[in-house]
N, CA, C and O atoms as a MOPAC input file, in Angstrom:
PM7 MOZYME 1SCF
protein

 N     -0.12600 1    15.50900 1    11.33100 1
 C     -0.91200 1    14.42500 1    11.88300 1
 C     -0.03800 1    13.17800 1    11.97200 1
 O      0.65000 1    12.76600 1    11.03800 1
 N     -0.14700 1    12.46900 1    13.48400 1
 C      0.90800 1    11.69600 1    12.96400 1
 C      0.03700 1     9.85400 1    12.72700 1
 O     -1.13200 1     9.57400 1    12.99200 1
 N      0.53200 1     9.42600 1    12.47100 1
 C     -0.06300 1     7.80400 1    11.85400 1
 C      0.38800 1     6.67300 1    12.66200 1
 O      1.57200 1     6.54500 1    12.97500 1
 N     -0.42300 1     5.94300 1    12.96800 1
 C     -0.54200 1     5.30600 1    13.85700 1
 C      0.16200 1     3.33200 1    13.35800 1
 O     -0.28000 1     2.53400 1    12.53100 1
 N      1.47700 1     3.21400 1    14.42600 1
 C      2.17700 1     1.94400 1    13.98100 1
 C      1.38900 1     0.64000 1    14.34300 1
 O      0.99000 1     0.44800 1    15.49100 1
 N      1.21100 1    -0.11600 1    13.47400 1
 C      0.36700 1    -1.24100 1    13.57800 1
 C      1.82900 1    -2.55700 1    13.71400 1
 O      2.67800 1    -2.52800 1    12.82300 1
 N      1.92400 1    -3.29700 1    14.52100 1
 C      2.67000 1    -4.62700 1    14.63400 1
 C      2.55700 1    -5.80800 1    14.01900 1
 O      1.58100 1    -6.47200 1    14.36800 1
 N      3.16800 1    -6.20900 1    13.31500 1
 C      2.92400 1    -7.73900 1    12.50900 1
 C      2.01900 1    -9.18600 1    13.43700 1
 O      2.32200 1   -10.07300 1    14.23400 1
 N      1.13600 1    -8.83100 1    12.91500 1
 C      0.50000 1   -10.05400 1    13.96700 1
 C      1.65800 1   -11.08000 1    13.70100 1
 O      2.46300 1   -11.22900 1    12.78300 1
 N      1.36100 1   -11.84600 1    15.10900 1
 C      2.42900 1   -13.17800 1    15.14400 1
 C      1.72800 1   -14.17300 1    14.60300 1
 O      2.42900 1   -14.89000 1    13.88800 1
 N      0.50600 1   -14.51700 1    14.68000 1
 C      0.12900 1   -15.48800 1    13.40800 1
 C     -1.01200 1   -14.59500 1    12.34400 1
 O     -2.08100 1   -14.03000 1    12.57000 1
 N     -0.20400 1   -14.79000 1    11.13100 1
 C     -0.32500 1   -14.23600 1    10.22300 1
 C     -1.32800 1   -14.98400 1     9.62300 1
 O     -2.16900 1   -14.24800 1     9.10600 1
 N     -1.63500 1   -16.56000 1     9.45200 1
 C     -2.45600 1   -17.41000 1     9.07700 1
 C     -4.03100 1   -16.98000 1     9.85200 1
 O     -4.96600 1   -16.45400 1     9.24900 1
 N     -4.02700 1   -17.23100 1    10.83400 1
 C     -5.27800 1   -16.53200 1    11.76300 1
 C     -5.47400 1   -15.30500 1    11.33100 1
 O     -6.44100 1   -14.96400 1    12.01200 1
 N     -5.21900 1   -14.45500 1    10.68800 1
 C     -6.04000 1   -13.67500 1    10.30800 1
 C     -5.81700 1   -13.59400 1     8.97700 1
 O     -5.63200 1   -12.39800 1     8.75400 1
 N     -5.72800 1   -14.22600 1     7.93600 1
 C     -5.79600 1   -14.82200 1     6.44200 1
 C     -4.70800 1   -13.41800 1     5.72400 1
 O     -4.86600 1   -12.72100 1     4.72200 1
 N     -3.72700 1   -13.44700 1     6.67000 1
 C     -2.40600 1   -12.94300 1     5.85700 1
 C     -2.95400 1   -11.02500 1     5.93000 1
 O     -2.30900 1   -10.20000 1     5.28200 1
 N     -3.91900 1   -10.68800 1     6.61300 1
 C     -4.30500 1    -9.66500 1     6.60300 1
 C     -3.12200 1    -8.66500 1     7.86700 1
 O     -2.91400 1    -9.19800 1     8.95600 1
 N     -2.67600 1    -7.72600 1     7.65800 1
 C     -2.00100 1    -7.26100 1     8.63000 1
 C     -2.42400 1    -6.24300 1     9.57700 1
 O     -1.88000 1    -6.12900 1    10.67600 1
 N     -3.28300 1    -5.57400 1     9.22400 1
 C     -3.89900 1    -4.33000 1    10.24100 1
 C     -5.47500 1    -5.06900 1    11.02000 1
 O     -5.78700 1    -6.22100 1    10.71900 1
 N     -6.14500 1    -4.43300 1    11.77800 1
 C     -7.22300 1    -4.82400 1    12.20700 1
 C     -8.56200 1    -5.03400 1    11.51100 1
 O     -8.71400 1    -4.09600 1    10.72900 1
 N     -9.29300 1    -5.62700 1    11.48000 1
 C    -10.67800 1    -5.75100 1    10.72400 1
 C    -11.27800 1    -4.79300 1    10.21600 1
 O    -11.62600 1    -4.56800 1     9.05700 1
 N    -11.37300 1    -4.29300 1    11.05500 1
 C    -12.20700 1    -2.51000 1    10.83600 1
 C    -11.80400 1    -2.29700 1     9.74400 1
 O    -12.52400 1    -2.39400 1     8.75000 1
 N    -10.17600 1    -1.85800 1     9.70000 1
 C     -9.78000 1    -1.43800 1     8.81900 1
 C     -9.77400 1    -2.63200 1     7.04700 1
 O    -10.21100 1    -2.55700 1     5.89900 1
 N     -9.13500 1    -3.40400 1     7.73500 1
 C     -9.48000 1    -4.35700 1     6.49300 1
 C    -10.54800 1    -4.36900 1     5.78500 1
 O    -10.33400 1    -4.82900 1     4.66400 1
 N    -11.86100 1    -3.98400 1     6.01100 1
 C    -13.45300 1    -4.60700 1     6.06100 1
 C    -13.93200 1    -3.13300 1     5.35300 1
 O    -14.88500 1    -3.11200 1     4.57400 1
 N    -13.30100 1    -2.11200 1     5.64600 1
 C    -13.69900 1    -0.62200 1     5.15700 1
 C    -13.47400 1    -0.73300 1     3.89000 1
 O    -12.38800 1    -0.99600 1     3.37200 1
 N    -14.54300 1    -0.52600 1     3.32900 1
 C    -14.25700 1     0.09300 1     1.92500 1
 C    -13.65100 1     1.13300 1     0.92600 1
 O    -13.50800 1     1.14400 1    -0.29600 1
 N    -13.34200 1     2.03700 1     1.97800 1
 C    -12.52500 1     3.46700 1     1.88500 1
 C    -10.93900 1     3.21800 1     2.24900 1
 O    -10.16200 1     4.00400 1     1.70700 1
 N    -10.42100 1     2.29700 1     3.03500 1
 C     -9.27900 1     1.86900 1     3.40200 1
 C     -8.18400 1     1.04900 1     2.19800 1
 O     -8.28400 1    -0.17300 1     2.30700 1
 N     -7.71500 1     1.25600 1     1.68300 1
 C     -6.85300 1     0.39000 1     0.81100 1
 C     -5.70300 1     0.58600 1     1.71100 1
 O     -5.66400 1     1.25000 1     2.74600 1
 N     -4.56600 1    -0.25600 1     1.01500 1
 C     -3.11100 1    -0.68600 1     1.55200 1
 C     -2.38700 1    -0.39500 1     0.09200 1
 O     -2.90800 1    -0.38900 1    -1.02300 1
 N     -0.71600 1    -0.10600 1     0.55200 1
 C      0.02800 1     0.69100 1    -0.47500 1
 C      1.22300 1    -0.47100 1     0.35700 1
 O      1.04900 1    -0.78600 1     1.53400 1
 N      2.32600 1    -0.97200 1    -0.41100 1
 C      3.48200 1    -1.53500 1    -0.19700 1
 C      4.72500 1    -1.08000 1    -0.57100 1
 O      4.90800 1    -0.38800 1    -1.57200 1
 N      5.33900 1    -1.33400 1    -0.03200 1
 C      6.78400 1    -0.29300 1    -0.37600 1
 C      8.02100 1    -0.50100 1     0.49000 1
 O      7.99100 1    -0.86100 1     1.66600 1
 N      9.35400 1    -0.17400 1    -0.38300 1
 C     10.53700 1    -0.61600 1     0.69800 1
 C     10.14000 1     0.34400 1     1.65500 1
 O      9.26800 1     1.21100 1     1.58600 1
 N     11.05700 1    -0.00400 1     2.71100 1
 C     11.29600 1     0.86300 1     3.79500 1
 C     12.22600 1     2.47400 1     3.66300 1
 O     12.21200 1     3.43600 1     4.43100 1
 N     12.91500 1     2.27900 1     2.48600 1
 C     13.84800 1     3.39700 1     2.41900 1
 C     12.51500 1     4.54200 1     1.61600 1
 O     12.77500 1     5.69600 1     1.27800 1
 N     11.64600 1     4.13100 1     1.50800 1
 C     10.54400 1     5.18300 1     0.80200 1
 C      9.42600 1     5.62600 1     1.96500 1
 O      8.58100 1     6.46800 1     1.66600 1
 N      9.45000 1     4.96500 1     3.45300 1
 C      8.73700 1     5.54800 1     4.60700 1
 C      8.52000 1     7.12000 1     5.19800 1
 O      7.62100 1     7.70300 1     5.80500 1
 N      9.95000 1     7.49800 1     4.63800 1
 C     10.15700 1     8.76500 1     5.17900 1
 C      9.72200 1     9.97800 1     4.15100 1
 O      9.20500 1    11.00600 1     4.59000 1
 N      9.91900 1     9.81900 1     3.04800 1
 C      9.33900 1    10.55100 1     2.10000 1
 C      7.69900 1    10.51800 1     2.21000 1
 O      6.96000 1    11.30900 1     2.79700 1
 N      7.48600 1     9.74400 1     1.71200 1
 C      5.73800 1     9.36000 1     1.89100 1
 C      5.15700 1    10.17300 1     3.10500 1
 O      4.32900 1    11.08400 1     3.07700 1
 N      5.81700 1     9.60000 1     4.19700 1
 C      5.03500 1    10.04300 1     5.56900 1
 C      5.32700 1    11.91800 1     5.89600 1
 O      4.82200 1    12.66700 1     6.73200 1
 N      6.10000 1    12.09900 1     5.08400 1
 C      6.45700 1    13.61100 1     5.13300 1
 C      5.83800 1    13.96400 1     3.66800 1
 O      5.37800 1    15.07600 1     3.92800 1
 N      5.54300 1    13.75200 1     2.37300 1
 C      5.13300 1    14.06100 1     1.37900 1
 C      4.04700 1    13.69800 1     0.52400 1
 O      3.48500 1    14.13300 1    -0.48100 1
 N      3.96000 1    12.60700 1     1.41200 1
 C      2.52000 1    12.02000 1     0.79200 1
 C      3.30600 1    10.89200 1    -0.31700 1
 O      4.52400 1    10.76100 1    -0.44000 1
 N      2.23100 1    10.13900 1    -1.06700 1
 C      2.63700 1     9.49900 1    -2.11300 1
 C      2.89300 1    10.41800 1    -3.95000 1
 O      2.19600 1    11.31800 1    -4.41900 1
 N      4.00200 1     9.80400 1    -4.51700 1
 C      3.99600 1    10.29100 1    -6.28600 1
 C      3.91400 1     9.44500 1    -6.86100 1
 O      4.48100 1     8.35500 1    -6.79000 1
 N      3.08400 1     9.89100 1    -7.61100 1
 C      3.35400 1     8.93700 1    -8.97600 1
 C      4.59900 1     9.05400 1    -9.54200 1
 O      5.23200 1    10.08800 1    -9.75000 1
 N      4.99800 1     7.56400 1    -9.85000 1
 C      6.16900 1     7.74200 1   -10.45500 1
 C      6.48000 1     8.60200 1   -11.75000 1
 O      7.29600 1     9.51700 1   -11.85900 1
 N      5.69300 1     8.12000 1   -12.62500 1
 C      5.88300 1     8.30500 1   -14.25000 1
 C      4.35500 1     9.27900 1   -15.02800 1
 O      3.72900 1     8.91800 1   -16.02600 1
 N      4.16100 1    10.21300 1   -14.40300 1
 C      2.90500 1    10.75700 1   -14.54900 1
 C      2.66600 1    10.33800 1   -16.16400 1
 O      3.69800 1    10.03700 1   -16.76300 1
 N      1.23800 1    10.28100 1   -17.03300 1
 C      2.07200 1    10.21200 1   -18.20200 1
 C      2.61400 1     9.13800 1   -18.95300 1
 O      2.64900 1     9.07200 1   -20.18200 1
 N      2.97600 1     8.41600 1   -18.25400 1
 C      3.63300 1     7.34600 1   -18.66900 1
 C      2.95300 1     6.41600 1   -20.12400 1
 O      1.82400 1     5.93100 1   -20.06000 1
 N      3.64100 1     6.30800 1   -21.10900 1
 C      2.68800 1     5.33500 1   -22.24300 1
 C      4.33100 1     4.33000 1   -22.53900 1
 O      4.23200 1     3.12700 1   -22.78000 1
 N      5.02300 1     4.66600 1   -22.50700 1
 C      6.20800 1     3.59200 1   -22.88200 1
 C      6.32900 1     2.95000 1   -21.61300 1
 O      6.39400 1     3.43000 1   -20.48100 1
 N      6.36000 1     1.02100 1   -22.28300 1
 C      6.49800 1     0.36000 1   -21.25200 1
 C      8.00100 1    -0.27100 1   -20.65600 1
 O      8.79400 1    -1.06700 1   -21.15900 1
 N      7.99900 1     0.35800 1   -19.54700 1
 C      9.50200 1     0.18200 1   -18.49100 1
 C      9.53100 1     1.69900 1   -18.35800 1
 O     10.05900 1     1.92900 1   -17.27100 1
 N      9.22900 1     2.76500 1   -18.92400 1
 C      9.05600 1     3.64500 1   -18.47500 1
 C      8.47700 1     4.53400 1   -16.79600 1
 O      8.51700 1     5.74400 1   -16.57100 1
 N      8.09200 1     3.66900 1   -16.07100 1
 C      7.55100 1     3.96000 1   -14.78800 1
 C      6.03000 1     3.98800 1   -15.07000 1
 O      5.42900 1     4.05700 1   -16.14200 1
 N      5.59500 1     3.91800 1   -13.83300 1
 C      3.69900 1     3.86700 1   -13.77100 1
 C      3.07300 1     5.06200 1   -13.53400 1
 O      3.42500 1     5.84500 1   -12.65200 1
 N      2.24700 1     5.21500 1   -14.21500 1
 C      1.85000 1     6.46100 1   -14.70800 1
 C      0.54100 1     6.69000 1   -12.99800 1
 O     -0.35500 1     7.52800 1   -13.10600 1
 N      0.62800 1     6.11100 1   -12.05200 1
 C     -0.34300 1     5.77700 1   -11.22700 1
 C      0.42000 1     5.13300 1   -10.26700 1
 O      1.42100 1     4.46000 1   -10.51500 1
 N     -0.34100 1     5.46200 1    -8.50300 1
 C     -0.14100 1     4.56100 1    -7.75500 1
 C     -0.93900 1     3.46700 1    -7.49700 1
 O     -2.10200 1     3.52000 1    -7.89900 1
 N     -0.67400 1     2.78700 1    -7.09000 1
 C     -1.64700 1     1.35500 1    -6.79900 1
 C     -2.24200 1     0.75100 1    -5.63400 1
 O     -1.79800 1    -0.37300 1    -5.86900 1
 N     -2.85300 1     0.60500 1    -4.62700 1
 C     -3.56200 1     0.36700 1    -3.52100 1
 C     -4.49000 1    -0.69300 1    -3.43500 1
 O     -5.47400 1    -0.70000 1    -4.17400 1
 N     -4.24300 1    -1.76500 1    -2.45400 1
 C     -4.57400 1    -3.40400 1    -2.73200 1
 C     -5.92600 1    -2.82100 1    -1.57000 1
 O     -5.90100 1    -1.91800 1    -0.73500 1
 N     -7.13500 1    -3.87000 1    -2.00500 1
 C     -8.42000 1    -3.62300 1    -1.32000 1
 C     -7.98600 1    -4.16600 1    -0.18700 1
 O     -8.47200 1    -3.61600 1     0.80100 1
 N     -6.86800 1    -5.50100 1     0.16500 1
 C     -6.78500 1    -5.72200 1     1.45000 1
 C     -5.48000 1    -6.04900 1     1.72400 1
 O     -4.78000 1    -6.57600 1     0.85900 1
 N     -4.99900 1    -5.75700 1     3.01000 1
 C     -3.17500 1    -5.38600 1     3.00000 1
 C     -2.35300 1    -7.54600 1     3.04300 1
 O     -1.24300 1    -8.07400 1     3.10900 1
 N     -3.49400 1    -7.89400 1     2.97200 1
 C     -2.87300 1    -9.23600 1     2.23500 1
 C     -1.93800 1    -9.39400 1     1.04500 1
 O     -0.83900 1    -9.94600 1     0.99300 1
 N     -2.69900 1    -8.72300 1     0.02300 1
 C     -2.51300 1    -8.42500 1    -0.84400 1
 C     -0.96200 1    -7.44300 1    -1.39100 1
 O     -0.15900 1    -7.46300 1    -2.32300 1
 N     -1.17300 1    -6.79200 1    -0.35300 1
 C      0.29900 1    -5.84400 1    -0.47600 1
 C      1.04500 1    -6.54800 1     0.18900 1
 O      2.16100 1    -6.07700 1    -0.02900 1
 N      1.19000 1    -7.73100 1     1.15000 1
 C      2.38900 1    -8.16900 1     1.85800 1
 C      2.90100 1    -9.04000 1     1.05800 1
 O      4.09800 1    -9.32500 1     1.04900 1
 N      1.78500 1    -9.68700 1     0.09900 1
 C      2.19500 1   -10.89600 1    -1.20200 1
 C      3.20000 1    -9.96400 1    -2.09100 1
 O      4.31000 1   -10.34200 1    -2.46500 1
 N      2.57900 1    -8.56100 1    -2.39300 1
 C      3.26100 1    -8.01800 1    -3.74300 1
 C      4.67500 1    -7.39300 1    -2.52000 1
 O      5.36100 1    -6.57700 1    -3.13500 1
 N      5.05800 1    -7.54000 1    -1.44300 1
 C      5.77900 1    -6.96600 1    -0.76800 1
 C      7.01800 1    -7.78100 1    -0.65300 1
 O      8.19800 1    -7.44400 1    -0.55500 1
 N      6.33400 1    -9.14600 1    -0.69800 1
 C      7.95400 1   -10.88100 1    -0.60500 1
 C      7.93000 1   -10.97800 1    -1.46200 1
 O      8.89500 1   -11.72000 1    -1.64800 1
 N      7.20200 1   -10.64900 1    -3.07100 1
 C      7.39800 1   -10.77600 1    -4.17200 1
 C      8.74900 1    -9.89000 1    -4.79200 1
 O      9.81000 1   -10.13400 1    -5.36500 1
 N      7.93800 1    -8.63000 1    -4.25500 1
 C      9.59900 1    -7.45100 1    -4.76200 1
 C     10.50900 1    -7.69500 1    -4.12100 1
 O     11.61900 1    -7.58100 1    -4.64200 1
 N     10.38600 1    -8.14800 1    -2.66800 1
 C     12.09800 1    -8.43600 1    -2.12100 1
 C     12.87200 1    -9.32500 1    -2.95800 1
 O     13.73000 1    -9.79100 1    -2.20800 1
 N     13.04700 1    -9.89000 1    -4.32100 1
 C     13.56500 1   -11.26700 1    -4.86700 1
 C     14.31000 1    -9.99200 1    -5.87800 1
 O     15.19100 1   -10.48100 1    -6.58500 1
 N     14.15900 1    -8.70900 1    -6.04900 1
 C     15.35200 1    -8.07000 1    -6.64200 1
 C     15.38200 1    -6.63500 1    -5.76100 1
 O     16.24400 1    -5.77800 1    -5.95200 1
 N     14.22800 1    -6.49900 1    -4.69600 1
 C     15.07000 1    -5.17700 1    -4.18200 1
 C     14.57500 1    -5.44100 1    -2.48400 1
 O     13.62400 1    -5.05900 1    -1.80300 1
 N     15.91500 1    -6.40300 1    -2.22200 1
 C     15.53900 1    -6.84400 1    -0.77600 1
 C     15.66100 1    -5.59800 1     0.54700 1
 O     16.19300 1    -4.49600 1     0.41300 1
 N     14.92100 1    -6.21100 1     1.98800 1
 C     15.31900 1    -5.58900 1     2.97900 1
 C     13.92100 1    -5.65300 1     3.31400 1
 O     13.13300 1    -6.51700 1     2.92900 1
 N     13.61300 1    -4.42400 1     4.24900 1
 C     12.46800 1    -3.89500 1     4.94600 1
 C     11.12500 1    -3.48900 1     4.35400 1
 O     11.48900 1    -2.62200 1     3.55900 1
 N      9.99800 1    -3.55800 1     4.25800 1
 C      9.17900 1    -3.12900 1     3.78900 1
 C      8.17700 1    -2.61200 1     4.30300 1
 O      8.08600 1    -3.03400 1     5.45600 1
 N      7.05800 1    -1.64800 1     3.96600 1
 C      6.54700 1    -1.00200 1     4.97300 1
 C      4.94800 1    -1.01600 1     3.88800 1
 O      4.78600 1    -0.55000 1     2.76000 1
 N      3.88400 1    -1.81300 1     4.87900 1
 C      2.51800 1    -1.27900 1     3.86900 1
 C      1.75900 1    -0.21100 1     4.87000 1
 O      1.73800 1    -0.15500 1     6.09900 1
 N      1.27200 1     0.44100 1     4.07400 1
 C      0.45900 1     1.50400 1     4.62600 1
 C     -1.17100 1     1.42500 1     4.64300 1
 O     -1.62700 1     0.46000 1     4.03000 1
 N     -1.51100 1     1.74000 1     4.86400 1
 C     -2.90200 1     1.79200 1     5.28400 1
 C     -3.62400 1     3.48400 1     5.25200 1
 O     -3.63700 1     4.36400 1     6.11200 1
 N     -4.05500 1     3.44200 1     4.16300 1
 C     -4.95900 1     4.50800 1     3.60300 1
 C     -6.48900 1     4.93700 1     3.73900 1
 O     -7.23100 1     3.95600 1     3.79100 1
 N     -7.03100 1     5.96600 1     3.79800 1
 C     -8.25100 1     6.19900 1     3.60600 1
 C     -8.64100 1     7.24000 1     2.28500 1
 O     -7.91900 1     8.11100 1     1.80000 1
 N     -9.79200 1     6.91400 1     1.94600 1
 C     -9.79600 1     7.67600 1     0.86200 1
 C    -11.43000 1     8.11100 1     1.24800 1
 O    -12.30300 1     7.50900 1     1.87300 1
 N    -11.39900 1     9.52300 1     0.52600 1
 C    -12.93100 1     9.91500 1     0.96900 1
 C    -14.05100 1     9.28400 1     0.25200 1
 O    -15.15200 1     9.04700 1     0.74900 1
 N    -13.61900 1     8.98400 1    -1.17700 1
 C    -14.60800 1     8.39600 1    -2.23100 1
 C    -13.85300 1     8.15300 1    -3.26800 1
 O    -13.05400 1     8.96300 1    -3.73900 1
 N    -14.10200 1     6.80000 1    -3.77200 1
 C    -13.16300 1     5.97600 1    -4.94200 1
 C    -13.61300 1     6.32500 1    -6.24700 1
 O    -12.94400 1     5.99900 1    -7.22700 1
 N    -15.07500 1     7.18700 1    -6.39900 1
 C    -15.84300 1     7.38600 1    -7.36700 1
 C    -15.62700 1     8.66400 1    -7.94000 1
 O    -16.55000 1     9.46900 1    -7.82100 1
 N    -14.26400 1     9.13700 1    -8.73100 1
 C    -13.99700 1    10.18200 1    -9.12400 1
 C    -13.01500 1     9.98800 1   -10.03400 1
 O    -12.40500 1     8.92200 1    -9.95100 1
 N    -12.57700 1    11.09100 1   -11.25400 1
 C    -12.15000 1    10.84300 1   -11.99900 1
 C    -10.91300 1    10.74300 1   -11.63500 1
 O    -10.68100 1    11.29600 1   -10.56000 1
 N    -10.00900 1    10.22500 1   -12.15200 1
 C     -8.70500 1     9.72200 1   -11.95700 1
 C     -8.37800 1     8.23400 1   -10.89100 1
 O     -7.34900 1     8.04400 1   -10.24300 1
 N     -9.48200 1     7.40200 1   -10.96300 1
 C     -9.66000 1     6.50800 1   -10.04700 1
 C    -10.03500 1     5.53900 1   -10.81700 1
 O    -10.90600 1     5.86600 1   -11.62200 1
 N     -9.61700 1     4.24000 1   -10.86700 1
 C     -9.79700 1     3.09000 1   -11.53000 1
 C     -9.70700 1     1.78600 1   -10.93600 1
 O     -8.69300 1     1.10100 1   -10.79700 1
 N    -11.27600 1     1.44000 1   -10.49400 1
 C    -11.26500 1     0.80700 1    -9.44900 1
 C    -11.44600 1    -0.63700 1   -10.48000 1
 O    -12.01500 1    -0.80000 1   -11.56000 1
 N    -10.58900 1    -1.65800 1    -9.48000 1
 C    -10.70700 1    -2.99200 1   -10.15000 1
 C    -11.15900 1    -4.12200 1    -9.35900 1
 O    -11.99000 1    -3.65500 1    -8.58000 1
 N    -11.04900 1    -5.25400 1    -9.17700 1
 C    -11.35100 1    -6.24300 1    -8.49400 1
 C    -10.86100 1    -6.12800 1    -7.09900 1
 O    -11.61200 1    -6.02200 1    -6.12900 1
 N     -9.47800 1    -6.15500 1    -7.04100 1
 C     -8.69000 1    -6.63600 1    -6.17900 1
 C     -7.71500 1    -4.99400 1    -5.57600 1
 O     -7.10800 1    -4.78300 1    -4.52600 1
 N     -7.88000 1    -4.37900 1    -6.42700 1
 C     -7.34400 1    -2.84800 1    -5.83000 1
 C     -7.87600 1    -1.69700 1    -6.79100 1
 O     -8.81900 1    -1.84300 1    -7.57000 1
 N     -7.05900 1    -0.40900 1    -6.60700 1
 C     -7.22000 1     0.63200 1    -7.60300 1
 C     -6.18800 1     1.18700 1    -7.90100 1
 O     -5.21700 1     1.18900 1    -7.14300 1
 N     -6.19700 1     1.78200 1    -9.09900 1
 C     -5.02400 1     2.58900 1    -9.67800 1
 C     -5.31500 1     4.11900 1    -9.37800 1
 O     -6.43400 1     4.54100 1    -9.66800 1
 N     -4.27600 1     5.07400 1    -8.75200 1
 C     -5.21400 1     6.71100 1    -8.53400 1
 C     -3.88300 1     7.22600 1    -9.52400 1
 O     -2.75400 1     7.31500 1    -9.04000 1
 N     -4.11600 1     7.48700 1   -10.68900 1
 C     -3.73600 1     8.25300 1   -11.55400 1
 C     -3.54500 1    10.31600 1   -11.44500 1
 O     -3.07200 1    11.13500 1   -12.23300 1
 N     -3.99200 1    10.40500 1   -10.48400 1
 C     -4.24800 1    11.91700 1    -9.72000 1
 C     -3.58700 1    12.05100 1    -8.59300 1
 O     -2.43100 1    12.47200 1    -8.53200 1
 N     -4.22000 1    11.73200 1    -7.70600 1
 C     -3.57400 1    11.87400 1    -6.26300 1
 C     -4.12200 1    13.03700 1    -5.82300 1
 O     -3.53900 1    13.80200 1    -5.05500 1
 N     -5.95700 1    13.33500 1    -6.57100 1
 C     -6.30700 1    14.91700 1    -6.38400 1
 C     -7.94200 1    14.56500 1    -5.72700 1
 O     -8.93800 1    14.42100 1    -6.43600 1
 N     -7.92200 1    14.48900 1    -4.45500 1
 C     -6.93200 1    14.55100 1    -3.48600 1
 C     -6.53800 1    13.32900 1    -3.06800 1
 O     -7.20200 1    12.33100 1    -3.35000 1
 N     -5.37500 1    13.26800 1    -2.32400 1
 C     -4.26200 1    12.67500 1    -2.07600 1
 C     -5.50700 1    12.03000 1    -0.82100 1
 O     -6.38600 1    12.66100 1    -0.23400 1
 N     -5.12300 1    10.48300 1    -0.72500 1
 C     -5.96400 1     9.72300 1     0.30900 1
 C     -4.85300 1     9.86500 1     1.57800 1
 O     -3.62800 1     9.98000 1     1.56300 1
 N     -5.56300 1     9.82100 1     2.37700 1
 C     -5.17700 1    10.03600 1     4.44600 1
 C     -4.04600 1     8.91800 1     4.49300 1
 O     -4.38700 1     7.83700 1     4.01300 1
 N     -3.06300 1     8.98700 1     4.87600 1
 C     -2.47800 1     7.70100 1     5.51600 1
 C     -2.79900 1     7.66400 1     7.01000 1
 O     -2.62300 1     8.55500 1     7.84100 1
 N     -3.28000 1     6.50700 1     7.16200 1
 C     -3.76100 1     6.52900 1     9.25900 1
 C     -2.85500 1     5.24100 1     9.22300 1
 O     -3.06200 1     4.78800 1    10.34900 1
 N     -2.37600 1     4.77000 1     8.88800 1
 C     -1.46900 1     3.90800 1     9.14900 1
 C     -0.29000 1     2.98500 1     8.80300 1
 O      0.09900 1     3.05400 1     7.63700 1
 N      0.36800 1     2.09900 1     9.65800 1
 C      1.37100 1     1.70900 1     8.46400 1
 C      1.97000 1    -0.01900 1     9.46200 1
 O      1.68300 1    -0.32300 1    10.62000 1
 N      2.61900 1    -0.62000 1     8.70500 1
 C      2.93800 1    -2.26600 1     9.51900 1
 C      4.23400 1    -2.30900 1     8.78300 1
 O      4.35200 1    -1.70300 1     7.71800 1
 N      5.27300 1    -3.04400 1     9.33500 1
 C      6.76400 1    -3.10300 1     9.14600 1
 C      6.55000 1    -4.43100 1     8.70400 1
 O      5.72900 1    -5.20200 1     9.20000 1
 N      7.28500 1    -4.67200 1     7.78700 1
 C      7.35200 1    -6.22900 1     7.18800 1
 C      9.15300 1    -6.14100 1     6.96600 1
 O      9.75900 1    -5.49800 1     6.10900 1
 N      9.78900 1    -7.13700 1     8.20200 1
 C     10.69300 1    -7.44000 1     8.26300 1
 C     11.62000 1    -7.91300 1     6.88800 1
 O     10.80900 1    -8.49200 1     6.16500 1
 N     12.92900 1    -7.91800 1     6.23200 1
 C     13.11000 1    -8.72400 1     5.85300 1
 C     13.49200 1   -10.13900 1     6.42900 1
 O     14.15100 1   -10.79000 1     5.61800 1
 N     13.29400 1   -10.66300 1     7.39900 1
 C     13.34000 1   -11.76500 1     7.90000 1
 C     12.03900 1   -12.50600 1     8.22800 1
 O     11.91400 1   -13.40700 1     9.05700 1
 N     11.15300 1   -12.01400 1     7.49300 1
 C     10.17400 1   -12.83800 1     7.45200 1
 C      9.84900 1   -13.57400 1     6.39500 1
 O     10.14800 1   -13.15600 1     5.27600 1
 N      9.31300 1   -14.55600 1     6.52300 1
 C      9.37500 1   -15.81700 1     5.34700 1
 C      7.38000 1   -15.95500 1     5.13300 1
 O      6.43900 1   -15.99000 1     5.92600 1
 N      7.48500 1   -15.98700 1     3.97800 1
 C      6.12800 1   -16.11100 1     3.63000 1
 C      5.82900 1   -17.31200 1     3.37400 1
 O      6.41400 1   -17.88400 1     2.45500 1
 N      4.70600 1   -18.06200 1     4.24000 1
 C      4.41400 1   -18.92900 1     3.61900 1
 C      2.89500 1   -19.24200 1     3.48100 1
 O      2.52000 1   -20.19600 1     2.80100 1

């Protein structure tokens, strides 16, 4: 299946730093995932891993992936990580069938999926330049 490329709106302010379309933003089943660019090709061929399944020692890796309720949110945590692992970044745009299952830990502002069972849809994805400046 292939996933559909979404373009960096040119004003980013007009639509309150949100990067994909409303619909999608506004869905409740839709979260956003952030990530360099050198991790596009894996993902889109393998889906997402948890890093550190497991994980209880801290610096050890995350025992979970993480998915922001709105891809605002992932473009903030996206100019945040470029300040030690610069370049390209890529957020994705997810669907999930239902957030209400075990291995799911839903919070305010995103969720943690500790499982990946089953693994949520990617329908999409937006390029975040490194030459873009956040402000």
């Amino acid at each position: 299946m292939s996933i559909t490329k979404y373009e960096m709106p040119e004003d980013l302010a007009a639509t309150a730093y949100c990067l994909f379309p409303q619909d999608l933003e506004d869905h409740p089943l839709v979260l956003f995932h952030a990530t360099p660019m050198k991790n596009f090709d894996a993902i889109d061929a393998d889906g997402f891993k948890i890093p550190n399944p497991g994980a209880v020692v801290p610096g050890a890796g995350l025992p979970s992936v993480s998915f922001a309720k709105r891809s605002s949110a992932s473009l903030t945590h996206a100019v945040t990580k470029r300040h030690t692992c610069p370049g390209d970044y890529c957020v994705f745009a997810v669907r999930y069938e239902n957030l209400d299952r075990h291995g799911i830990k839903v919070n305010t502002s995103d969720i943690h999926d500790y499982t990946l069972e089953p693994p949520p849809e990617i329908i999409g994805y937006c390029i975040i330049p490194s030459t873009y400046v956040h402000r």
